[in-house]
N, C-alpha and C positions, 0 to 999 in steps of 0.2 A: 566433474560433469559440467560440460558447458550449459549454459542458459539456453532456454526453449526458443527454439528458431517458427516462423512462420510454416505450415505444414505439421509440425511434429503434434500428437496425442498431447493435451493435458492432464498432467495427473492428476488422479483423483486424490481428493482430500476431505477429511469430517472434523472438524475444530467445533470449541466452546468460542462463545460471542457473549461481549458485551451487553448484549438484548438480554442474555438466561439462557438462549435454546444452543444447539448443534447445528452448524452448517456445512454443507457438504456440495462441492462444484456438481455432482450428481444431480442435487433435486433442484439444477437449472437446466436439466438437458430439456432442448427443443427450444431452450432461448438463449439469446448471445450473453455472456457476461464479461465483464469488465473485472479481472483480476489484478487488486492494487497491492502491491508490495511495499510497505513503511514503516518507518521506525515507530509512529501513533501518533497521540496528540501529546506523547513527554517529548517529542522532535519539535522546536518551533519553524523549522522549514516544512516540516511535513503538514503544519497545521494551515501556513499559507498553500499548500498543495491541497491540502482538502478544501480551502476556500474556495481555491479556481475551481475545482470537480464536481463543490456541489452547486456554482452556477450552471453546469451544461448537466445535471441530474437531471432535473427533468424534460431535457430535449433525449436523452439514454432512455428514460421510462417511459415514453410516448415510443419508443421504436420496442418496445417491449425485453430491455435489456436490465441489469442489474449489475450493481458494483458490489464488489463484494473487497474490505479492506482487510489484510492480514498482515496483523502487528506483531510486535514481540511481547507484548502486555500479557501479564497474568489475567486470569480471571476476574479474580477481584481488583483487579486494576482499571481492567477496560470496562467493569460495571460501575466504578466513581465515574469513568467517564461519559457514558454513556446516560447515566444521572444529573451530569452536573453542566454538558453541552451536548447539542444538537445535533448528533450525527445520523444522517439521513438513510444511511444504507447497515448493512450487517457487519459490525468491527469485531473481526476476530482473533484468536488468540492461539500465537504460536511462540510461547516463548522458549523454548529450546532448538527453533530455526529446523525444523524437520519437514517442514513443507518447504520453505524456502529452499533448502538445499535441494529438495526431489525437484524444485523448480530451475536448477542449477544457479543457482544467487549465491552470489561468495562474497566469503569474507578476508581480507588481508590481513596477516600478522605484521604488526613493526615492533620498532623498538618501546622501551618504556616511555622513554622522552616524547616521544610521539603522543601517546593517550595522556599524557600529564598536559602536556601542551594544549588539544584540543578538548579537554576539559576547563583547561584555565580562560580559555578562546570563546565556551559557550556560554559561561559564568560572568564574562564581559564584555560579550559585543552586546550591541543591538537588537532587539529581536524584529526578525522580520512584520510588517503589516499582514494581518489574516484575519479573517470574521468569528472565530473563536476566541479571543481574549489570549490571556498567557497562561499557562499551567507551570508548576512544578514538577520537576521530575522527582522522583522516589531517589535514594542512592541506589536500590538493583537496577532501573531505571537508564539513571546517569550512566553507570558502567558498558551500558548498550548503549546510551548513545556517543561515546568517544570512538567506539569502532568504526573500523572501512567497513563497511558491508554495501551491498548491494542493495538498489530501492530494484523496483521493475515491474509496468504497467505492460498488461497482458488481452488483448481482445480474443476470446473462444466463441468460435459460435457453433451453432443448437444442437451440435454433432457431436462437440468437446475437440476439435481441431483449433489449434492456435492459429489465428488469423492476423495478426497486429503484433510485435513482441518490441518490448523497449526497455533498455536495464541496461545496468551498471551503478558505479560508486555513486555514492550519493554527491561528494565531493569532487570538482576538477580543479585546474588552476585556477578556472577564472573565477571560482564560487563555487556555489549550490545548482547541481543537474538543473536543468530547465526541467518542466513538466512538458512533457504534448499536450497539444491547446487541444481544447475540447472539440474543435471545427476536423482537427488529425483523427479523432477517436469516435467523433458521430457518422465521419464519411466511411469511417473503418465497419461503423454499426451497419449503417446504412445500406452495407452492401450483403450483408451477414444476416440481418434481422426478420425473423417470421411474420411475413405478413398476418395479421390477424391477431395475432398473440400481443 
């Protein structure tokens, strides 16, 4: 399945979060949301990605929108995290990649060399600067983060019509995907968002 194009329905989804409760892109109709696709807070690029995201959080919550993050994190994974750092919106849990795939987000198979390699790559580079500090991944963890898969930042507004759509690998040549700045994602709100609400 190709990845959600601008116009097409967002599918609906109900995931466990990190908070305790269930969330469901449902119980945000009638307001725009921000649907974020990542590896979590065991990625350390994704964690500099939640940095930049949650600077324009509250220019999103003043237009009456909501972000809603869907990781691969267990349950009781994304509740140490949600324990132990500050994240601002609803981190939810999809670790068998079944919303992701209904959202068309793919994953690449390679060879073994390949995931040995970008193992050994994440174990000693650098870690990116981000307002969360450093995590350890788990080893179920690590195994998800050597994969190709797909990140992918989604604007739906209040109708559940994809408005905004941005995805693919996480990885190009040059590095790590750019993020859309927050100015790409609040003009996208902006245009979307229920007055009043």
């Amino acid at each position: 399945m190709a990845s959600l194009r601008v116009g097409d329905k967002a599918p609906a989804f109900r995931l466990p979060t990190g908070q305790g409760s269930e969330v469901g892109l449902d119980d945000y109709r009638g307001r725009p949301v921000v649907v974020w696709f990542t590896k979590g807070m065991a990625c350390p690029f994704c964690r500099q990605h939640m940095s930049h995201l949650a600077r324009g959080y509250p220019s999103m919550r003043e237009l009456g929108a909501e972000v809603l993050e869907v990781t691969f994190s267990k349950p009781d994974r994304a509740r140490f995290y949600v324990q132990n750092f500050t994240i601002p919106w609803p981190y939810l849990c999809d670790p068998d990649y079944a919303v992701r795939r209904e959202w068309g987000l793919e994953e690449r198979s390679h060879s073994p060399l390949y995931y040995v390699k970008n193992a050994f790559l994440g174990m000693t580079m650098e870690q990116p600067p981000n307002d969360y500090g450093a995590s350890s991944p788990t080893m179920g963890e690590m195994t998800k983060l050597v994969r190709d898969d797909d990140m992918g930042l989604f604007v739906v507004d209040r109708d559940g019509i994809v408005r905004y759509a941005f995805s693919g690998s996480y990885m190009t040549e040059g590095g790590a995907r750019k993020m859309p700045s927050n100015e790409e994602v609040l003009r996208e709100l902006e245009r979307f968002a229920a007055k009043g609400s």
